[in-house]
C-alpha positions as CSV (number, residue, x, y, z in Angstrom):
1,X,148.3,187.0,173.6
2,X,150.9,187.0,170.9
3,X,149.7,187.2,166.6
4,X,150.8,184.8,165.6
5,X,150.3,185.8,161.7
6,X,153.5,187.2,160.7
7,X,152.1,190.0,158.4
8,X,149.8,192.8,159.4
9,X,148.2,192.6,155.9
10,X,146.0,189.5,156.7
11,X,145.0,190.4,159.8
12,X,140.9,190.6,159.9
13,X,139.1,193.4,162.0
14,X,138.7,191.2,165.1
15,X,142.3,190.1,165.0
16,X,142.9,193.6,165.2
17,X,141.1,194.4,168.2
18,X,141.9,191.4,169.9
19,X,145.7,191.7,169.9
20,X,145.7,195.8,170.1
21,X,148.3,196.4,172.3
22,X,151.0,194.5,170.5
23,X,149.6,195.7,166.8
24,X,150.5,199.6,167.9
25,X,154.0,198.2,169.0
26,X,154.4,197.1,165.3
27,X,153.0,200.5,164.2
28,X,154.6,203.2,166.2
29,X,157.1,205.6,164.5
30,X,156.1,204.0,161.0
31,X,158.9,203.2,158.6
32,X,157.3,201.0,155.5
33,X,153.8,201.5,153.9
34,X,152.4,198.2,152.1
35,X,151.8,198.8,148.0
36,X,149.1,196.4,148.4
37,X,146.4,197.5,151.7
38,X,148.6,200.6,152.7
39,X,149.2,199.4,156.1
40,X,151.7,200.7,157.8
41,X,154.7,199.7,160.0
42,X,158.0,200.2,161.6
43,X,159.3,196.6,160.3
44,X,159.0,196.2,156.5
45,X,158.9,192.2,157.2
46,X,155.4,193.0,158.6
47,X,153.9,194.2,155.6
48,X,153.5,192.0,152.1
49,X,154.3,194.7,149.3
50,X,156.5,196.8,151.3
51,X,158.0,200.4,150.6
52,X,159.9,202.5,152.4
53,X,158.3,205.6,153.5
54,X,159.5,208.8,152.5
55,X,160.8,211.0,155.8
């Protein structure tokens, strides 16, 4: 099953369990952290308030 929310930042718990697999393809090798929830993600367009990540 695809998200089909476009941000991780408003995904709930469940949404996060249920779609697992393609939430750790968004998350490996993490590039952006979100100034708002400090999610994490390799796309910035993923995250609301995002920053890149120091390397």
């Amino acid at each position: 099953m695809k998200l089909k929310i476009k941000r991780l930042c408003g995904l709930k718990k469940t949404a996060l369990k249920d779609n697992l697999v393609e939430v750790q393809r968004f998350v490996s090798n993490p590039r952006y952290i979100c100034c708002k929830c400090a999610r994490v993600a390799n796309d910035g367009s993923k995250l609301c308030k995002p920053e890149k990540m120091c390397s």
